[in-house]
VOLOGU-896902 format. One record per residue (C-alpha): x, y, z. Coordinates in Angstrom, 1 decimal, decimal comma, m for minus. Layout:
X/Y/Z
...
This chain:
m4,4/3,3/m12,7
m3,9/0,8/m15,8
m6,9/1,9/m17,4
m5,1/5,3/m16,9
m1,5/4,0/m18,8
m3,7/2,2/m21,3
m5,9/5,4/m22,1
m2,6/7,6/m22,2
m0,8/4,7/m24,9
m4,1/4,6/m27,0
m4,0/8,2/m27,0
m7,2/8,7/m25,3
m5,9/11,3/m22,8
m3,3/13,7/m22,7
m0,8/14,0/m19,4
m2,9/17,0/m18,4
m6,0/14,8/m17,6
m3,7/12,5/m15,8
m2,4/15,4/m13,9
m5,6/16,5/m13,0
m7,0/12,8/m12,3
m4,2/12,2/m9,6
m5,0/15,9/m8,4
m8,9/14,8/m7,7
m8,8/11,3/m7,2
m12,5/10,6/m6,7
m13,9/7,4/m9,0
m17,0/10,0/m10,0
m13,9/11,8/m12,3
m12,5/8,6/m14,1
m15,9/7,4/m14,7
m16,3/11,4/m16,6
m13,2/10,0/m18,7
m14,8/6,4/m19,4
m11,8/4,8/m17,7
m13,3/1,8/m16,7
m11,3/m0,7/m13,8
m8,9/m3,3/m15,0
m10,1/m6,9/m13,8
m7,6/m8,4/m11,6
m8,0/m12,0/m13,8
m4,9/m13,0/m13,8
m2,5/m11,1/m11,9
m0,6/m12,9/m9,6
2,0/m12,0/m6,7
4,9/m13,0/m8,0
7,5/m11,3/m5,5
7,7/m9,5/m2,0
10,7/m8,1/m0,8
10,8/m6,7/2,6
13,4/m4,4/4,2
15,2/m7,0/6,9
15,6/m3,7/9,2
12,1/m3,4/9,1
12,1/m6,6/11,3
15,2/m5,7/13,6
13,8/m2,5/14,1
10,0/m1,7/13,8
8,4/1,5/13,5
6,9/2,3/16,8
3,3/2,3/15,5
3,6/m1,2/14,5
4,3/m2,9/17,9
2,4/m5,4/19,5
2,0/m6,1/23,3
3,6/m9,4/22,9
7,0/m7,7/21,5
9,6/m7,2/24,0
13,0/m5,4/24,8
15,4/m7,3/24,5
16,6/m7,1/28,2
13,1/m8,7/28,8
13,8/m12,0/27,9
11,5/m14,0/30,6
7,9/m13,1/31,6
8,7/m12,9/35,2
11,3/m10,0/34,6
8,6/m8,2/32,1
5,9/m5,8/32,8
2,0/m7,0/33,0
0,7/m6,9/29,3
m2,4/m5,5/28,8
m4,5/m7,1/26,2
């Protein structure tokens, strides 16, 4: 995609092939355009922020076996976990 912003600030391509890039987003159609990938030399993660709520309250698809309710707070009160 920042071969994409650079081709669209150099006047390369018009919003209407970006349209239609993000429409078909196959890497056979940005070749066709000669967008070539950005090297990743020097880009760096500089920041993450996560949503604390995301901690207190996880979506259901991303549970483990090891978390609990927090009524269980001993094993011996929990249910068998299968691993």
């Amino acid at each position: 995609m920042i071969a994409v912003i650079v081709a669209y600030a150099n006047y390369d391509i018009e919003l209407r092939d970006i349209d239609w890039l993000l429409s078909r987003p196959d890497p056979i159609n940005f070749f066709a355009f000669d967008l070539v990938a950005a090297p990743p030399n020097g880009l760096f993660l500089a920041n993450v922020v996560y949503d604390p709520n995301s901690f207190l309250n996880p979506l259901p698809y991303a549970s483990h076996p090891w978390d609990f309710r927090e009524d269980d707070n001993d094993l011996e009160n929990s249910k068998d976990i299968i691993c």
